[in-house]
C-alpha positions in Angstrom: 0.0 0.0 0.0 1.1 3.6 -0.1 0.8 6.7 1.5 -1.3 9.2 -0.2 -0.5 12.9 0.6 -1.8 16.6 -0.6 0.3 19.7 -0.1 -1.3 23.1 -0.7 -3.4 21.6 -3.2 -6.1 24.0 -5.4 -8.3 22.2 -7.7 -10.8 24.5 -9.8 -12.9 23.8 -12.7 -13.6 26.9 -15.6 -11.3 29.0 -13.1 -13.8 28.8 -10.1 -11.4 27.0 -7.3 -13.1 24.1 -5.6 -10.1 23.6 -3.4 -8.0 25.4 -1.9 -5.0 24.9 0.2 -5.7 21.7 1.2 -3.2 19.1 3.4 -4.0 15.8 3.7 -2.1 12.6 5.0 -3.7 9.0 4.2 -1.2 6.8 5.6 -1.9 2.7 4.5 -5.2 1.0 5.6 -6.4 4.2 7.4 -9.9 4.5 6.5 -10.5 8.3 5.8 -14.1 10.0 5.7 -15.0 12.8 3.3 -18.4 14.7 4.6 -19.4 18.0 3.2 -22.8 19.2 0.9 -22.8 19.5 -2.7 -20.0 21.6 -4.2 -18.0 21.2 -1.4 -14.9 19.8 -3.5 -15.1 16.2 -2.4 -15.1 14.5 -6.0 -12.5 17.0 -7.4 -9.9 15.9 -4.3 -10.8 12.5 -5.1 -10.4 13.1 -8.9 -7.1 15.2 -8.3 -5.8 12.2 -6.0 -6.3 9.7 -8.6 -4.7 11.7 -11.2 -7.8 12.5 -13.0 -7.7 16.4 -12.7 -4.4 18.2 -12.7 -4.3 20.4 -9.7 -4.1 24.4 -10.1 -1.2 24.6 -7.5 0.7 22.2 -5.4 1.0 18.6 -5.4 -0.6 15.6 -5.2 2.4 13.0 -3.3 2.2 8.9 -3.3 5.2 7.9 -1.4 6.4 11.4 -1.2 6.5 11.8 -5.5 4.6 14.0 -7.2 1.4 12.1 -8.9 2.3 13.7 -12.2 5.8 13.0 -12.4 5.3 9.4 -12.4 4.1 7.4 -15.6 0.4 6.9 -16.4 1.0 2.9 -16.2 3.0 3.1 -12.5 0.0 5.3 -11.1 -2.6 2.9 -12.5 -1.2 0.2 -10.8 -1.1 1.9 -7.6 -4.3 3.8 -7.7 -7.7 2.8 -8.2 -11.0 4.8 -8.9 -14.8 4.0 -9.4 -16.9 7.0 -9.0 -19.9 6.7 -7.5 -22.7 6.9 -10.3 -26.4 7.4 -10.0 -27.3 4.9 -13.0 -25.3 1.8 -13.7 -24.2 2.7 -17.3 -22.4 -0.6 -17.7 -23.8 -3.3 -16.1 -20.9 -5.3 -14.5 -20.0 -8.0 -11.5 -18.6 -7.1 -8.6 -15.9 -9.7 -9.5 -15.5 -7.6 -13.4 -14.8 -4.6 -12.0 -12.3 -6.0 -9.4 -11.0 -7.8 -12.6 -10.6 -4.7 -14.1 -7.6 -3.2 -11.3 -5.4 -5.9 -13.0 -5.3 -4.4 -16.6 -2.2 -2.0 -15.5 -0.6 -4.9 -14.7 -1.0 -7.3 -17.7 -2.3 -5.2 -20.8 -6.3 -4.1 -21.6 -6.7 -6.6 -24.0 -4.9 -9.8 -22.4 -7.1 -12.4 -20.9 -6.3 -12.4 -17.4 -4.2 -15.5 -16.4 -4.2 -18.2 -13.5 -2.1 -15.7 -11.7 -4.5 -12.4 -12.1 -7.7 -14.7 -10.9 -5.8 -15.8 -7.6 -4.9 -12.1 -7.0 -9.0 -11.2 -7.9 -10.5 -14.1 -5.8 -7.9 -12.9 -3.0 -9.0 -9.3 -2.9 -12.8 -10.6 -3.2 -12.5 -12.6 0.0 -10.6 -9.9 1.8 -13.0 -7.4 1.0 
């Protein structure tokens, strides 16, 4: 696991800042809870955090590097995201969309091997 970390970050959207100045430590198998209303900027630090938005100003850290100065393939493999969605716009298993964190790791197109199904089933029965 890694430790996920924000320094200073601003996040905006059409130059209206969502965030600003935010610090944030996640250190491995902390649970953290995000509360706030609508508009409050809890998707954008989720989207900035899985490299999704590129902040405004400062950084986004996994084991203290900048999110954005590591390769797109390295930070899928470390980093996982399913928004939360209001309709199911593809139907899927709970099992196909756990299927899906191994696609950094072996190539979108590959079938998944005896290997990728033991590391699915494992994360199935931890979770």
């Amino acid at each position: 696991m890694s430790q996920l970390e924000t320094r200073n970050l601003d996040c905006a959207y059409d130059g209206t800042t969502v965030v600003k100045n935010l610090n944030l430590l996640a250190h491995p198998g902390e649970v953290l809870i995000l509360i706030g209303p609508n508009g409050a900027g809890k998707s954008t630090l989720l989207r900035a955090s899985a490299r999704l938005l590129h902040p405004q100003h400062g950084k986004v850290l996994l084991v203290e590097r900048d999110l954005w100065s590591i390769s797109s393939q390295d930070s899928a493999r470390r980093i996982a995201f399913a928004p939360q969605v209001e309709k199911d716009s593809w139907p899927a298993t709970v099992q196909q969309m756990v299927a899906l964190g191994r696609a950094p790791h072996r190539g979108w197109l590959l079938p998944l091997t005896g290997h990728d199904r033991e590391i699915i089933n494992r994360m199935l029965e931890l979770l």
